[in-house]
C-alpha positions in Angstrom: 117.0 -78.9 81.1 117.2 -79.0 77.4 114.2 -80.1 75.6 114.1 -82.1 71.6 111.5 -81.2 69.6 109.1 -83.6 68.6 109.5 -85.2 64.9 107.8 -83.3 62.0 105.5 -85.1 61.1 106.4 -87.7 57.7 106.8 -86.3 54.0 105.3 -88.0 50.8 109.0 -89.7 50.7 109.0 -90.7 54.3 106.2 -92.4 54.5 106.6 -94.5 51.9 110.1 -95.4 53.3 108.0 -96.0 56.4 105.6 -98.5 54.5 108.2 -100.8 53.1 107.6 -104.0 53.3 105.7 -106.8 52.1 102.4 -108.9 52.4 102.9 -112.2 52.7 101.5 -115.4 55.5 103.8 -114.1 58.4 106.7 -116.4 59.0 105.6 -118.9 61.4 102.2 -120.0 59.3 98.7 -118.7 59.5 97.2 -120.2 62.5 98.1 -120.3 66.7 101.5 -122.3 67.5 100.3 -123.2 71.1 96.8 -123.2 72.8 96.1 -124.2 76.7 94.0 -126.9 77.7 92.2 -128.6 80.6 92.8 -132.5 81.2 90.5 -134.2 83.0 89.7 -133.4 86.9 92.7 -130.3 86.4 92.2 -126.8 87.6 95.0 -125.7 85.8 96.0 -125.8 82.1 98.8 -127.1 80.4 100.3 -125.4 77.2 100.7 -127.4 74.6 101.6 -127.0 70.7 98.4 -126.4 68.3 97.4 -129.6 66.2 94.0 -127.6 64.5 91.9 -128.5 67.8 88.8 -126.1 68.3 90.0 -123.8 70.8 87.6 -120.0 72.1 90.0 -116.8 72.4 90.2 -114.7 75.3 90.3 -111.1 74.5 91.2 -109.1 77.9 92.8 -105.3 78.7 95.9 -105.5 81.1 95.3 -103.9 84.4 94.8 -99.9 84.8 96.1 -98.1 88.2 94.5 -98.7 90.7 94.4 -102.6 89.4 91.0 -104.2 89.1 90.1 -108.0 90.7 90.3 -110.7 87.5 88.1 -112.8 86.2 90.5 -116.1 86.3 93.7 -115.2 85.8 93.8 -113.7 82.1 97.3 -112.5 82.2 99.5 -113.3 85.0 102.2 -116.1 84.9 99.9 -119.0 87.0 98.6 -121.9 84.2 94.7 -120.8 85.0 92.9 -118.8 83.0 89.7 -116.9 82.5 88.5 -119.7 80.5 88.3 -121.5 83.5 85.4 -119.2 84.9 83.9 -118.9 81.7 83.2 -122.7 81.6 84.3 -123.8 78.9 86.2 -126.9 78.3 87.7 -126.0 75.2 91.1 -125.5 74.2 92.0 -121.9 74.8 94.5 -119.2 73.1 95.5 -116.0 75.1 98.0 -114.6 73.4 100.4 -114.0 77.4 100.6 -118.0 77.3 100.4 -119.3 73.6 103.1 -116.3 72.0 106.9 -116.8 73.0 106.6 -113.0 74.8 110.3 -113.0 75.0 111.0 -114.0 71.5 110.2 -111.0 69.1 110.1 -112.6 65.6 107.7 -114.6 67.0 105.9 -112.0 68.6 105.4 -109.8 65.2 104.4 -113.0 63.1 101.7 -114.2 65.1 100.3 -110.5 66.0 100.3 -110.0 62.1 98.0 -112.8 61.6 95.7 -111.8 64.8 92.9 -111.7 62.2 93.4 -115.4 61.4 93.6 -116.9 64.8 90.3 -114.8 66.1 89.1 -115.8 62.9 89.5 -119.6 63.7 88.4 -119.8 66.8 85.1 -121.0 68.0 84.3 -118.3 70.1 85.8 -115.3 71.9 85.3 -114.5 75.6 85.3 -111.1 76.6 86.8 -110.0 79.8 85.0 -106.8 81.1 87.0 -107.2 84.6 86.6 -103.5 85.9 82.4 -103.7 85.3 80.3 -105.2 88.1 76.3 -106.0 88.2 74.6 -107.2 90.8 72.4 -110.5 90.5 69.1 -107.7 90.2 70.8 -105.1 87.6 72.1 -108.3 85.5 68.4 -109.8 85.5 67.3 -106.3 84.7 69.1 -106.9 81.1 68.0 -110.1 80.6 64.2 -109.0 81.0 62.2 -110.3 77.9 60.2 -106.8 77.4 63.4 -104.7 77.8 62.5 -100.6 78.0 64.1 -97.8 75.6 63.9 -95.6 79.6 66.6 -94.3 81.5 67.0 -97.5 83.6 68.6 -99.6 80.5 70.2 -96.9 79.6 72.4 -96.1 82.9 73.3 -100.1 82.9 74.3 -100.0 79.1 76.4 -96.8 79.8 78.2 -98.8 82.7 78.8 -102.1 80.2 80.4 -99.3 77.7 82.8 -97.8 80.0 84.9 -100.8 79.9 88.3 -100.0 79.5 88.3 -102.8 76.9 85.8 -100.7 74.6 88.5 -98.3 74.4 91.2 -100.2 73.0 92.1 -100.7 69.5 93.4 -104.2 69.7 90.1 -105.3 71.4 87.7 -103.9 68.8 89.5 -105.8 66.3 89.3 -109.2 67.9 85.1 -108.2 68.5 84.9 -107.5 64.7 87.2 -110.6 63.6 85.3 -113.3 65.8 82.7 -115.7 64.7 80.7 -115.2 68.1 81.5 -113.2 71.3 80.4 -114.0 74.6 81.2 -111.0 77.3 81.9 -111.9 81.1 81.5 -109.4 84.0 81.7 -109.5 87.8 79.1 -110.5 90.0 79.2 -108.2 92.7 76.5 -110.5 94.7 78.8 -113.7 94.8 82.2 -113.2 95.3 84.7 -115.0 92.4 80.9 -115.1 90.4 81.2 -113.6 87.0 77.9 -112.5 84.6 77.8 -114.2 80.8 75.7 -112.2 78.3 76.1 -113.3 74.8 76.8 -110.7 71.9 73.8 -110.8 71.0 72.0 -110.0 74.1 74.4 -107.2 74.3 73.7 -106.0 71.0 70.1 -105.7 71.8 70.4 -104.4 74.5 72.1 -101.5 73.1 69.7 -100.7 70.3 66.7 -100.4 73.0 69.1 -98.4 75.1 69.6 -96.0 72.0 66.1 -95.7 71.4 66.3 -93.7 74.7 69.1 -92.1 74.3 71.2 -91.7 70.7 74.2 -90.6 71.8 75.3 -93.9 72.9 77.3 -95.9 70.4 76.5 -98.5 68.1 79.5 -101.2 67.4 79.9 -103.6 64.5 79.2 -107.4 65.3 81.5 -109.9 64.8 82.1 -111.3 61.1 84.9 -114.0 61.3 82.0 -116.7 60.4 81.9 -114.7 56.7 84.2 -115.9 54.0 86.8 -113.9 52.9 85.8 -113.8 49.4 82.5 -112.4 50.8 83.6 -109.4 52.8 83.9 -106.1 51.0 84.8 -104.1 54.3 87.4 -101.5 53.3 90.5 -100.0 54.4 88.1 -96.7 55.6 85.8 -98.8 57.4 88.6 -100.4 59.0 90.7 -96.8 60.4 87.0 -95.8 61.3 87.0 -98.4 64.1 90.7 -98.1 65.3 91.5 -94.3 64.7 89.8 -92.9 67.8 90.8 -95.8 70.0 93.6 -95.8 72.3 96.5 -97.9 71.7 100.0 -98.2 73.9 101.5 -97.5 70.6 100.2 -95.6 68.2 101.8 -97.5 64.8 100.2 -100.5 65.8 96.5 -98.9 64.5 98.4 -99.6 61.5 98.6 -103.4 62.0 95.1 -103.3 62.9 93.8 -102.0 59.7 95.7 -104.8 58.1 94.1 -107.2 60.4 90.6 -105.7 59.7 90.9 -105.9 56.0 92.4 -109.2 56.3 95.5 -108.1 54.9 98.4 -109.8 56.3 101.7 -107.5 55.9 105.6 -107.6 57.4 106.5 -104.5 57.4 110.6 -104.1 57.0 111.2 -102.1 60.1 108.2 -101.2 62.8 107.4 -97.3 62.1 108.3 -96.4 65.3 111.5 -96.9 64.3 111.6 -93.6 62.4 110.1 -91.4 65.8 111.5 -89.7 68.1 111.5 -90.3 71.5 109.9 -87.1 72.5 107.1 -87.7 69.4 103.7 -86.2 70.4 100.7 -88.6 70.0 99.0 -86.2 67.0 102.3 -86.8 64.8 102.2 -90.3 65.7 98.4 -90.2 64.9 99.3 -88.0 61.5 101.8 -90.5 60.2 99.5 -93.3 60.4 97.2 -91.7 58.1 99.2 -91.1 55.8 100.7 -94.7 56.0 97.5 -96.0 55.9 96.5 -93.4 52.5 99.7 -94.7 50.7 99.0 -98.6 51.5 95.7 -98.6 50.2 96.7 -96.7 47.4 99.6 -99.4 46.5 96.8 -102.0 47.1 95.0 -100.6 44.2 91.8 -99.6 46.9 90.7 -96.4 46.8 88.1 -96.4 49.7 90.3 -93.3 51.6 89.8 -91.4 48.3 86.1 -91.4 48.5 86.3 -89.8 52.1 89.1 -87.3 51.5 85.9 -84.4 51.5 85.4 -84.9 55.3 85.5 -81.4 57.1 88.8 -81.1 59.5 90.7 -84.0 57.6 94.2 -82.8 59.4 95.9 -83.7 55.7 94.0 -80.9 53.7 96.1 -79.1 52.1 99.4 -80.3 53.3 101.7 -80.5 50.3 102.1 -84.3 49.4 98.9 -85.5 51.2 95.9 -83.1 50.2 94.4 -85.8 47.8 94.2 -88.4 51.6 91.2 -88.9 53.3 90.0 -89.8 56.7 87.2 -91.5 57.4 83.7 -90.3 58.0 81.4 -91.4 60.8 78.6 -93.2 59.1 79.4 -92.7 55.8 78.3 -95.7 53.9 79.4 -94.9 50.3 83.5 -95.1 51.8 82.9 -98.4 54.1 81.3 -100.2 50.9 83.8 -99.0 48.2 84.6 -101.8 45.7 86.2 -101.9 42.0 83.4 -103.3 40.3 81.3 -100.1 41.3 83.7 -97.7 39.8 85.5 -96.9 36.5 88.6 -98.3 38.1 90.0 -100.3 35.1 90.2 -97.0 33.1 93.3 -96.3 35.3 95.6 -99.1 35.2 98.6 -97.5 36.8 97.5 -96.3 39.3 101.0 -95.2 41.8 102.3 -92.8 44.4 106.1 -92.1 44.5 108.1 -89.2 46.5 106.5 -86.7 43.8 102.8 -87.4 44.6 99.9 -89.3 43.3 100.0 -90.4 39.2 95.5 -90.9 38.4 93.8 -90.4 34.8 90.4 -89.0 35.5 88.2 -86.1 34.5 89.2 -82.6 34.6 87.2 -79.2 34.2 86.9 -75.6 35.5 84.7 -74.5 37.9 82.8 -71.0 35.8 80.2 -70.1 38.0 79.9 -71.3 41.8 76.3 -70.6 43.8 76.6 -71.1 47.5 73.6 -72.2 49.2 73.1 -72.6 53.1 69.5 -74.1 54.0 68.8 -74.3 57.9 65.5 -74.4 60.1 65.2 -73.0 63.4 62.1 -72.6 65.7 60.2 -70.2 63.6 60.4 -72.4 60.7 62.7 -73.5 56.8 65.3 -70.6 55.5 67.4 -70.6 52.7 70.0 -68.1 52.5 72.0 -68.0 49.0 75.4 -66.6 47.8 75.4 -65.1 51.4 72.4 -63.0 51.3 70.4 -62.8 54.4 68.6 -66.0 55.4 64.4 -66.0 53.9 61.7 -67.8 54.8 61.0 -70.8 52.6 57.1 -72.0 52.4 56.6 -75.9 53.0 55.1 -78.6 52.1 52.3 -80.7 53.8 54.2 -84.1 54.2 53.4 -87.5 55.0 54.8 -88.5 58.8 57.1 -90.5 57.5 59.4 -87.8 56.3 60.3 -86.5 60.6 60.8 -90.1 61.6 64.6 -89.3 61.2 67.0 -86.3 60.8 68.1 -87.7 57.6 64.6 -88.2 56.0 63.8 -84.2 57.8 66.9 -83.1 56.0 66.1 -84.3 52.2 62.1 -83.3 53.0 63.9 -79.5 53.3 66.3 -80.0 50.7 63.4 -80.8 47.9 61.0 -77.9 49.4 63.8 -75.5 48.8 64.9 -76.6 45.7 61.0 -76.7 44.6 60.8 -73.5 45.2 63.8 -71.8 43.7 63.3 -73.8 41.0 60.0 -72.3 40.3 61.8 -70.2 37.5 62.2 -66.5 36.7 58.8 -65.3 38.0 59.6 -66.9 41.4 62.4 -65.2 44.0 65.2 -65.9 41.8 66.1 -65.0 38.8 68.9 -65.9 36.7 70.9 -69.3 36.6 69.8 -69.9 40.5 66.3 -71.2 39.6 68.0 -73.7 36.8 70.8 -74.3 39.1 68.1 -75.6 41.5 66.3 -78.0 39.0 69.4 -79.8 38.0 70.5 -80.4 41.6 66.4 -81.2 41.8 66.8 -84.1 39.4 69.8 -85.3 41.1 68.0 -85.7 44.6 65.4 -87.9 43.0 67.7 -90.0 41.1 66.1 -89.3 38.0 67.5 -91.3 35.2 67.4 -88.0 32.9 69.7 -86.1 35.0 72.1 -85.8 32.2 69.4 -84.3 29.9 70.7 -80.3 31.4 70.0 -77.4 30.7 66.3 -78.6 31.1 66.6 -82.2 33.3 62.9 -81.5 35.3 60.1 -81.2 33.0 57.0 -79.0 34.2 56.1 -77.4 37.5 58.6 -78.8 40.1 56.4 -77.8 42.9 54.0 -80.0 42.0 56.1 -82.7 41.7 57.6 -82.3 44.9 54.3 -82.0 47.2 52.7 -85.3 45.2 56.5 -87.1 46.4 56.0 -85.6 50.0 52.8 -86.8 50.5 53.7 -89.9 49.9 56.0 -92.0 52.6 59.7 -91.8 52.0 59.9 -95.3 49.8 63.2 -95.1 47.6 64.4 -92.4 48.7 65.4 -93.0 52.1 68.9 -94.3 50.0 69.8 -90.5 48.9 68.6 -89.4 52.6 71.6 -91.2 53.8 73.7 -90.8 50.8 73.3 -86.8 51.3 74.9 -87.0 54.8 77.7 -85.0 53.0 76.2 -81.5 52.9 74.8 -82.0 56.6 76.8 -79.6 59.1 76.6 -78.8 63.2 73.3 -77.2 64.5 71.0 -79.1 61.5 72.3 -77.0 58.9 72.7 -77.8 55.3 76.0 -76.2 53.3 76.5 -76.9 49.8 77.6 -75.2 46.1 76.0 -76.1 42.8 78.8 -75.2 40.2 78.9 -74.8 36.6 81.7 -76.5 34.5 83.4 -75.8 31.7 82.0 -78.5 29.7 78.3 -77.1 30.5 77.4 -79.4 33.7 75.9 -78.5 37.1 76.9 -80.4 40.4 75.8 -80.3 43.3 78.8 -80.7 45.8 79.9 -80.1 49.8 83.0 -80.9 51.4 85.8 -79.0 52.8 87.3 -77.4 49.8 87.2 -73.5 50.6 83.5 -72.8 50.1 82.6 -70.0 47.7 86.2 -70.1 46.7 85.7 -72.7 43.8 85.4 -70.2 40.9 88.2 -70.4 38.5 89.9 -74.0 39.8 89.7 -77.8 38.9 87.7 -80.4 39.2 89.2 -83.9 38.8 87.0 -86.6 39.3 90.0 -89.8 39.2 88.1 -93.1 37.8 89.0 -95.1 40.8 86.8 -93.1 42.3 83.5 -92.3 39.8 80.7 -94.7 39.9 79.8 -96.9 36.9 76.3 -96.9 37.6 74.7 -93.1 39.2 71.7 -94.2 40.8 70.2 -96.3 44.4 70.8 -97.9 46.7 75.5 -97.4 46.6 76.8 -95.4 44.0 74.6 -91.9 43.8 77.8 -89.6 44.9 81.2 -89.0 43.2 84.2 -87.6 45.0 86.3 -84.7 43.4 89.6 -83.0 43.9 89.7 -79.6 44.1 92.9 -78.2 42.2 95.1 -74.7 42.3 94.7 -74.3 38.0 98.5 -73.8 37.8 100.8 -76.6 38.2 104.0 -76.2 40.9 106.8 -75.4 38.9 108.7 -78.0 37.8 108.5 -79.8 34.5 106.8 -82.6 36.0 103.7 -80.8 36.0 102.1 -81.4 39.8 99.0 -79.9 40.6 98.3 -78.9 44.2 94.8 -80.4 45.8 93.5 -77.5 48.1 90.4 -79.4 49.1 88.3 -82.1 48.3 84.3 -82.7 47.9 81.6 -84.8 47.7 79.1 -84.1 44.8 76.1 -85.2 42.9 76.1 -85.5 39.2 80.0 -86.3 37.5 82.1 -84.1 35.3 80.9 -85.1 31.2 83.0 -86.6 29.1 83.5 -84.4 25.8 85.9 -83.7 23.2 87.3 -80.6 24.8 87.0 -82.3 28.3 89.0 -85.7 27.8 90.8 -87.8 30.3 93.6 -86.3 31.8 96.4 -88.0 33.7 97.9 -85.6 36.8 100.2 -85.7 39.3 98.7 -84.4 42.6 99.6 -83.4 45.6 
């Protein structure tokens, strides 16, 4: 038997064949076309056309194998519904009854404006129809002076193994709704089902993660918020679908468009460019790159401020190595927005079949010093340029500073860089100890860090134990914002590098580490902060370029890796805007 081999995964040219089309209203308006509703006295609804009544959503998974007992009848052909159990008397839209499921223009144009009709509604029920409680583990969650013990935490775990919190198309229509309202089965009263509000739910999580914070946290709804008022992004959005499953893969893409409120037709469904015999991480590869190459044509350049991410699948692949994929928690990406960033210095932003056109900053990397701080059982150790790990001597420190790894992590950063920083008499000698200052100045956003060589006046040990004494205060924004140089088993990874125009930066990401020497950094406007201090815009993003273009008189530069960095690239006479094509 004769086996195809799966499709290579997309080129720069395919995808953007792939991502033809264009944003519009959808076809058949921006609202439902039908909802179902409940006459007087009826147990059954009748489907009628939408005239703007208030109607609530149902938001359900279909069945897995072995099937699971319903809560009403969410998606079978009967005219009841799981509104019906859920009380409400309402008009309802579930997308079996209310979409033509035999008519597939109408099926694409109401499933691209998904984020409209969850939008509108009043409220969403939630069908968690394979999670049962008894009467006594339901009350359990509903007790006033709710425990962070093992107890809550076992009943959360069960709520969370839904099948519905694993599907893509269900955590868009939580994050789209004004209010949610989950139903479960009542394993005490047969045909009973439990209602806990969002809310409820919500709290009950964060107690539950108090005891144990492995279990995930999950965005509340927002369709209440004005349009105008939401500056979610295109990586926040990918966050919340990309590890979810879906039945097909290319609808993630649809998704993100429903997230970002984006309503877009595409010419012909991706899939139509697969193989049959596709595997699920080319499927899962291509929509990254669609997604990369639709933001980019949107002019929103969120992706390229989480392209440093270690094991981004697209480093390094010609065509793509300038793409990013988001970060778990990374707030600087989900909150990317043009008035933060030098974005109108680049007006033409555009991507074609021979790679990404930006003007930014461009220098070379002259001296790299690689620095690996990590603490263990018997105590703080900083090992630099590769040299066996030493012992680092610390601080007293107000209790404040172990409250959280991310305060822990910046209270060891500042005691190292105290210390090397102590100048030539101290451990280090050479360009380390002033190396260390200048990233020193960065970590407490002082407004002077331009003034290098000499940006931290007087004995930085000092300084330090007078700020660790004191409770975190301000700083608790570069503890979060420094999320970039933490790595598995609490260790910290990071370079400080010295450009050709005379700057130091401190920078982590996935570019190849102590291999930095000798190539570019280019610091693109879209994505290099106007302002370079608390609470958003402390970190810019760099690409990290081979020096010599790909031959070719178009001059392409190829993006080996990407980082995250404080302190930006100076704008001299020698060093001025550049406009490159990357890839």
């Amino acid at each position: 038997m004769s086996s195809v081999s799966p499709l290579t995964p997309f080129s720069l040219p395919d995808t953007l064949k792939a991502c033809e089309g264009a944003p519009g209203q959808g076809d058949l308006g921006d609202k439902p076309l039908r909802v179902l509703v409940l006459q007087a006295g009826d147990t059954a609804y009748d489907l009628i056309k939408y005239t703007g009544q208030p109607f609530a959503a149902i938001s359900y998974t279909w069945p897995s194998d072995p099937p699971w007992p319903r809560l009403g009848a969410s998606n079978d052909k009967s005219d009841s519904c799981a509104a019906y159990n859920a009380g409400t008397r309402r008009a309802v839209w579930l997308d079996y009854h209310c979409i033509n499921q035999s008519d597939e223009v109408e099926k694409t144009a109401q499933v691209a404006i998904f984020q409209k009709i969850y939008a509108r509604s009043e409220i969403t029920l939630i069908m968690l129809e394979d999670v049962g409680f008894t009467s006594e583990e339901f009350a359990a969650l509903l007790r006033s002076n709710l425990k962070a013990n093992q107890e809550t935490a076992a009943l959360v775990r069960r709520i969370l193994a839904a099948r519905w919190f694993s599907r893509a198309w269900c955590s868009q229509e939580l994050v789209l709704s004004r209010k949610a309202v989950f139903f479960l089965h009542n394993t005490s009263t047969s045909g009973d089902a439990h209602r806990l509000d969002s809310d409820r739910l919500w709290h009950c999580i964060e107690v539950a993660r108090r005891h144990d914070g492995s279990i995930p946290s999950f965005s509340s709804p927002r369709g209440s918020v004005r349009d105008e008022l939401v500056t979610k992004t295109t990586s926040w959005a990918l966050r919340i679908v990309q590890p979810l499953e879906c039945s097909d893969g290319y609808d993630k893409l649809s998704l993100v468009c429903n997230l970002i409120r984006f309503v877009y037709r595409f010419t012909a469904r991706p899939g139509a460019f697969r193989a049959p015999s596709e595997s699920a991480p080319t499927v899962e590869l291509n929509v990254l790159k669609m997604v990369n190459v639709m933001a980019i044509v949107r002019r929103e350049f969120s992706l390229l401020t989480a392209n440093h991410g270690p094991g981004n699948p697209l480093q390094g692949e010609l065509g793509f190595g300038w793409a990013g994929v988001p970060v778990h928690g990374d707030g600087v990406s989900d909150m990317w927005v043009p008035k933060d960033y030098e974005v109108a210095r680049d007006p033409d932003v555009s991507v074609d079949g021979d790679g990404l056109l930006l003007r930014g900053v461009v220098a070379s990397v002259v001296r790299e010093v690689m620095w690996e701080v990590a603490r263990d059982g018997t105590g703080l150790h900083v090992a630099i340029d590769g040299e066996t790990p030493s012992a680092v001597a610390e601080f007293p420190s107000n209790e404040g500073w172990t409250w959280s790894a991310e305060s822990l992590g910046l209270r060891d950063l500042l005691t190292v860089l105290a210390r090397i920083g102590t100048g030539p008499n101290g451990a280090h000698s050479g360009d380390v100890p002033l190396h260390a200052r200048i990233a020193l100045a960065y970590v407490l956003a002082d407004p002077d860090y331009k003034d290098q060589p000499e940006p931290v006046v007087g004995d930085a040990v000092s300084l330090v134990q007078g700020i660790l004494g004191e409770v975190i205060g301000p700083l608790k924004y570069i503890a979060s914002a420094l999320k970039f140089i933490h790595r598995a088993g609490g260790r910290m990874l990071f370079s400080t590098v010295l450009l050709s125009e005379g700057s130091v930066l401190l920078v982590s990401g996935n570019a190849p580490h102590g291999q930095l020497r000798g190539r570019l950094l280019f610091q693109p406007f879209v994505v290099r902060p106007k302002v370079f201090s608390p609470p958003m815009a402390m970190t810019a993003n760099s690409m990290i370029l081979d020096p010599a273009p790909l031959d070719g008189p178009k001059a392409i530069y190829r993006c080996v890796g990407c980082v995250r960095g404080l302190g930006m690239a100076l704008e001299t006479p020698e060093n001025a805007a550049r406009r490159l094509r990357v890839v």
